[in-house]
N, C-alpha and C positions, 0 to 999 in steps of 0.2 A: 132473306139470305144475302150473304156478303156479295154482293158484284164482282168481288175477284174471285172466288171461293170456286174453284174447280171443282167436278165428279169426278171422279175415274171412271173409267166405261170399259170393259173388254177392247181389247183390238181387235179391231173389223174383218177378217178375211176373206178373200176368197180362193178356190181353191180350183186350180187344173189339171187336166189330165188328159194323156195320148194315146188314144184306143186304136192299134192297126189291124185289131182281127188277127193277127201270124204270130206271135207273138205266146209264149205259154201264156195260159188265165193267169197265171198266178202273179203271172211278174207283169201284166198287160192294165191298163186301166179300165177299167172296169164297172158296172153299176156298185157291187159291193168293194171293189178295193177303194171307189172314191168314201162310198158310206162311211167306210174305217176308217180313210184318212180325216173325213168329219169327225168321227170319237175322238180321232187323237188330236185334234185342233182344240175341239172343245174340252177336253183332258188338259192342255198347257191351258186354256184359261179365255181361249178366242170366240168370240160371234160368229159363226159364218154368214155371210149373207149369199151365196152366190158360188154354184159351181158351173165352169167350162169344161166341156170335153170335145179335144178338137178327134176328129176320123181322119186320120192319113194314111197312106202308108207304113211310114217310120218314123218316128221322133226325127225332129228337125236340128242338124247338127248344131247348126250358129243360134237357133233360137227356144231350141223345144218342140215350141207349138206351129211356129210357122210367123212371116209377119202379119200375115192378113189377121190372123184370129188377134197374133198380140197388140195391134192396134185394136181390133173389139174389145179387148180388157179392156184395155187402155181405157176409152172413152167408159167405162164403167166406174172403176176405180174413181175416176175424176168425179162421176154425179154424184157418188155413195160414199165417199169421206172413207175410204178402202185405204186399211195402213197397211197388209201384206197380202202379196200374193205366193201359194204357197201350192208347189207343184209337186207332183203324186212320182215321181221319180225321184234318184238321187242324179243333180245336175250336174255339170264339169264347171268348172268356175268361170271360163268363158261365156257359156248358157246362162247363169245368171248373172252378169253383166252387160250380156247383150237384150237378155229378156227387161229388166230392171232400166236400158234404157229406151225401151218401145214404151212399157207401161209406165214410165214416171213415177214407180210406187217398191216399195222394196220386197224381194223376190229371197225365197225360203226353197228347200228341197225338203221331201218327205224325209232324209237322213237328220237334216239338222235336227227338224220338229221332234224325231224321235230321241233324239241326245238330249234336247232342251227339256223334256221330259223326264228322261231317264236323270238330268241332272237335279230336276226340282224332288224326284224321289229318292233320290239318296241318301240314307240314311247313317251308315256309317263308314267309316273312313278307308274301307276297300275299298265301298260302292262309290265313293267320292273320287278317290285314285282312278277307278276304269273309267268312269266317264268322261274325266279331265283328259286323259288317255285318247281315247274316242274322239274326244273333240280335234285336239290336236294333232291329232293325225290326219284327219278331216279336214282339217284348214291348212296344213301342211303344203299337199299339193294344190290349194287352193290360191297360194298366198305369189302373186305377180303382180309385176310394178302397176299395172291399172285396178286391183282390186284393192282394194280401201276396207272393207266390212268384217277382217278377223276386229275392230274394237268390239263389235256384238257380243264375243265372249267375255268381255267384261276386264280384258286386261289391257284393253287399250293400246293397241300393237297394231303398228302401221295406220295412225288414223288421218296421216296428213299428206298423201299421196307419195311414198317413200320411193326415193332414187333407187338404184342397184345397190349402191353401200349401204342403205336401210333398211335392202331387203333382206341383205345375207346379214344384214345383225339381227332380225327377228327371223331367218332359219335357223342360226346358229343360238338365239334363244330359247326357240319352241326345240331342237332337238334337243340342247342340252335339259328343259325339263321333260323331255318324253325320258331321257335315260336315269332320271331319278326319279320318275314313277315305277318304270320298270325295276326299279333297285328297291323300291319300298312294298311293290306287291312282289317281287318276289320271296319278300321277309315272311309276309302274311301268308304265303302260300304254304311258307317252309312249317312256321305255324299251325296253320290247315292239314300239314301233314302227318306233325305228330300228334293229332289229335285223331286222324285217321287210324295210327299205329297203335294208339292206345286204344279204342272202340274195337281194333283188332284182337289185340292182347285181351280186352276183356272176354272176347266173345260174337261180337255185337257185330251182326251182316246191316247193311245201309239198304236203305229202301227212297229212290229218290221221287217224288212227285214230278211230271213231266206236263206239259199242256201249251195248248195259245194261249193267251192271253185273255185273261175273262169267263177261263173256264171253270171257277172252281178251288182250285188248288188249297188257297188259302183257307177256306171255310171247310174242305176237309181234313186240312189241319187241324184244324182250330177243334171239330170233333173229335178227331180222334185222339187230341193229346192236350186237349183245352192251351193250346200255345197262347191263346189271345194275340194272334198276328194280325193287322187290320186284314178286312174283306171287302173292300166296295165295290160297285158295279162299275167301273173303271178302268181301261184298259193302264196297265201295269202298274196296279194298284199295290203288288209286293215286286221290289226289287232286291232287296239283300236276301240271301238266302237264310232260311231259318232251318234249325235241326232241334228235333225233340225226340225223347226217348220214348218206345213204345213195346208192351209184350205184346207178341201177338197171342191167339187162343193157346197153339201148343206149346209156351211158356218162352218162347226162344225171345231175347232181346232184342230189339234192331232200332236202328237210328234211323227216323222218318224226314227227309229233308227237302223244303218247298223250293222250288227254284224259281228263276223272272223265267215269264211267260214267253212262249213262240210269236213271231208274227209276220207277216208274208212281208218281203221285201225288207227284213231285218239289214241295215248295215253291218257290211264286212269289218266294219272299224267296230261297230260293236261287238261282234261275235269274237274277233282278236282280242278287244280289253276285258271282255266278261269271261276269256276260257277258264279262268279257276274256278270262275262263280259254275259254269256251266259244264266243268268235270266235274261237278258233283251227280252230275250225271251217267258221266263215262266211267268212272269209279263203284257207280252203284252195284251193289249185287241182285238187284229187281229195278224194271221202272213199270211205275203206273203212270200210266198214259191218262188223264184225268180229260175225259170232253163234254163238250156242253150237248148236249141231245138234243135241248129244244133249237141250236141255229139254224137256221135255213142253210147254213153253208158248210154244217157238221164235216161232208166228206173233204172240201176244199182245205179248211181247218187242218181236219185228219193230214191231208199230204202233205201240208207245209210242215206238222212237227215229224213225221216219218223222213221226208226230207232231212229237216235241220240234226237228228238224229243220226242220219247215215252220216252226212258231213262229220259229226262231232266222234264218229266211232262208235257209237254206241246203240245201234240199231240190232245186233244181236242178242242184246241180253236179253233176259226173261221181260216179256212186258204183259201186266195185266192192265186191260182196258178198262176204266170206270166211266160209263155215259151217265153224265152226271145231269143233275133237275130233271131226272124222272118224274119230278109230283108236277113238272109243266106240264105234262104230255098225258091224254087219258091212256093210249099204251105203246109199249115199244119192246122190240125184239133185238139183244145184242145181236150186231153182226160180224161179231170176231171170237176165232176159239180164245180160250181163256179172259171173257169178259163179263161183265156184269153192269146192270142197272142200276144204280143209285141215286139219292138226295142227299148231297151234305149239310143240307140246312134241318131234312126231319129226322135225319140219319137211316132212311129207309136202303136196304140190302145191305148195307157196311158190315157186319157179321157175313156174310158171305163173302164178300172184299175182301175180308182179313183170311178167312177158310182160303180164299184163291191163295192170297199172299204166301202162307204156308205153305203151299203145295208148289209155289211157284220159285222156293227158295233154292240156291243150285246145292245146297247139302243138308239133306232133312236132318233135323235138330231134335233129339230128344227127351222131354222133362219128364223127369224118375227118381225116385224116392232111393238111396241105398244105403246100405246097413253095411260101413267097412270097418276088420278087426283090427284091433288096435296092432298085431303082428304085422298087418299089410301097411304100412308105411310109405314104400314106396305107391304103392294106386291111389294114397291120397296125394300124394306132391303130384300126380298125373293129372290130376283130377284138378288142383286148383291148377295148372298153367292150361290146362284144353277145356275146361268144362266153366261153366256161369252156375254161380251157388247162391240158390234164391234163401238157404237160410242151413244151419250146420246145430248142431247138441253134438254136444258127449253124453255118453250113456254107457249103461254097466257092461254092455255087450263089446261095443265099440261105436266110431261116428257116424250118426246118423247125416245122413247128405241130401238135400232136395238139391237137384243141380240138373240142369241144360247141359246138354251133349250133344255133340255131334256125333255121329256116326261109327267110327274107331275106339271113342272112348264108351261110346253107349257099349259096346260088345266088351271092352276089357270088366266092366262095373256089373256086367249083365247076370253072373252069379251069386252079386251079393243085391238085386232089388228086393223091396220090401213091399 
């Protein structure tokens, strides 16, 4: 081998975290919130070697962790060739300047790692817009004359210790492109909406896929409408939303649409740049709440999308539960009305799923065959602006009609079914 000839190796991390006991679980550090912050380390691409959890009271204003623990990194870092440390909160830019220089090694918040993520999965040029978005508003208030590290996103802004005049020219840069992102997703949104108004016009109630992250979602897409959207075992392994058309049993159309996954301690900066991605939620006229049955931490899971739901408005609509990897489990009992058991990989209960779906739609829809006379003219022009026509003849009598209704028009059509 060439003597200069470098490997590349993963970057090394390790990861911290502040457990006070008083604290919600959810938002507190934790044995499973470090776990998760491990997936999503090892998701961007990193080694862990090594996690700290310091017991305090409260998170330490100037440092996080405290000094004493963050000289124990410290001498870690230094044995173990450690390129990041990477703490299970979102920090204030101060904390990671002050932590960064206790430990000698450079220091991450659980916000960034999840942007940094969210960035390498994006796939098209909304998902690219909201991230960019996210970031930069994230470094926004980050960005003071000792902090030096917005070059990490990659545009090289402020990397030479900037005076005051270099720092209001890179506010005054990063705001002027946060307001041309906000000008370009509001195009796509405008987009997003007559696409909404035409699914309307045709008929077509939305059905949105809802979960944490890892639950699923994708892979019962991908059954029930063969999308071919990827499914890894990987925390936020779909990020752009996908919409496919799907009938359910009692013949009524609806748009089935995946959304990015839940996950506890989500940024506010993301939850602000993904709202269009994540009104497709709020817009829906059903969600299924897709969960993983086999987690150990199934109900924990459960509150954070219940949570993220109320915030977003949309904790009222119809939700049918799908506990999904029932073929992990030898058995299980839903524990919610309107739920059901399933596998999106053997497709075990998904015909009951779809039966919930139906029932769960907020205006029963009905497919019926009917036989209208060529004299009634006006009840066909009725018929194609409110009703979905799975297929039409003429014939000697008059038009024969397969068609979806809703409720009003099923009663006007109701004398001529066949």
């Amino acid at each position: 081998m060439n003597l200069h000839e470098t490997i590349e190796r993963p970057e090394r991390v390790v990861l911290v975290g502040v457990h006070t006991g008083c604290r919600n679980e959810l938002e507190d550090s934790t044995e499973e919130s470090m776990r998760e912050l491990e997936l999503l380390a090892e998701t961007a691409g990193a080694e862990v070697v090594a996690h700290f959890v310091q017991n305090r009271p409260a998170v330490d204003n100037a440092t996080y962790v405290g000094e004493g623990k963050a000289e124990e990194i410290c001498e870690f870092c230094e044995n173990n060739e450690i390129d990041i440390v990477i703490c299970d909160d979102e920090l204030s830019g101060s904390q990671v300047r002050n932590l960064e220089d206790l430990v000698k090694t450079r220091v991450m918040d659980r916000s960034a790692l999840i942007m940094d993520i969210f960035a390498s999965r994006a796939r098209t040029k909304e998902g690219k817009l909201q991230v960019e978005l996210a970031q930069l508003q994230y470094y926004l208030t980050r960005l003071t004359g000792s902090f030096v590290n917005l070059s990490r996103l990659g545009g090289g802004i402020g990397t030479r210790g900037p005076g005051e005049t270099k720092l209001e020219t890179d506010r005054r840069h990063i705001r002027n492109r946060i307001s041309v992102i906000r000008k370009q997703l509001d195009e796509v949104e405008k987009n997003r909406e007559n696409q909404r108004k035409q699914r309307i016009k045709e008929g077509m109630q939305q059905i949105a896929l809802v979960g944490y992250t890892n639950a699923g979602k994708s892979s019962l897409l991908n059954y029930l409408t063969d999308a071919g959207v990827l499914a890894e075992d990987k925390l936020f392994a779909t990020l752009d939303p996908t919409a496919r058309k799907l009938t359910l049993p009692d013949g009524s159309p609806v748009v089935l649409v995946d959304t990015v996954g839940f996950i506890r301690k989500l940024p506010h900066h993301l939850i602000k740049a993904f709202h269009s991605t994540l009104e497709e939620a709020v817009i829906a006229d059903v969600l299924v709440h897709v969960v993983d049955a086999s987690s150990p931490q199934l109900d924990q899971n459960t509150e954070v999308v219940e949570t993220l739901l109320t915030e977003l408005g949309a904790a009222q609509k119809p939700i049918v539960t799908a506990f999904n990897k029932a073929d992990l489990l030898q058995e299980f009992i839903p524990k919610k009305q309107m739920s059901v058991d399933i596998s999106a990989k053997t497709g075990y209960n998904v015909d009951r799923l779809l039966d919930m779906l139906c029932e769960a739609m907020p205006e029963k829809r009905h497919r019926v065959k009917v036989l209208i006379p060529y004299d009634k003219g006006s009840l066909i022009s009725v018929i194609y602006k409110n009703a979905n026509i799975n297929s039409e003849e003429h014939t000697a009598d008059g038009t024969l009609m397969d068609i979806t209704a809703d409720h009003k028009t099923f009663n006007l059509v109701s004398d001529y079914i066949v």
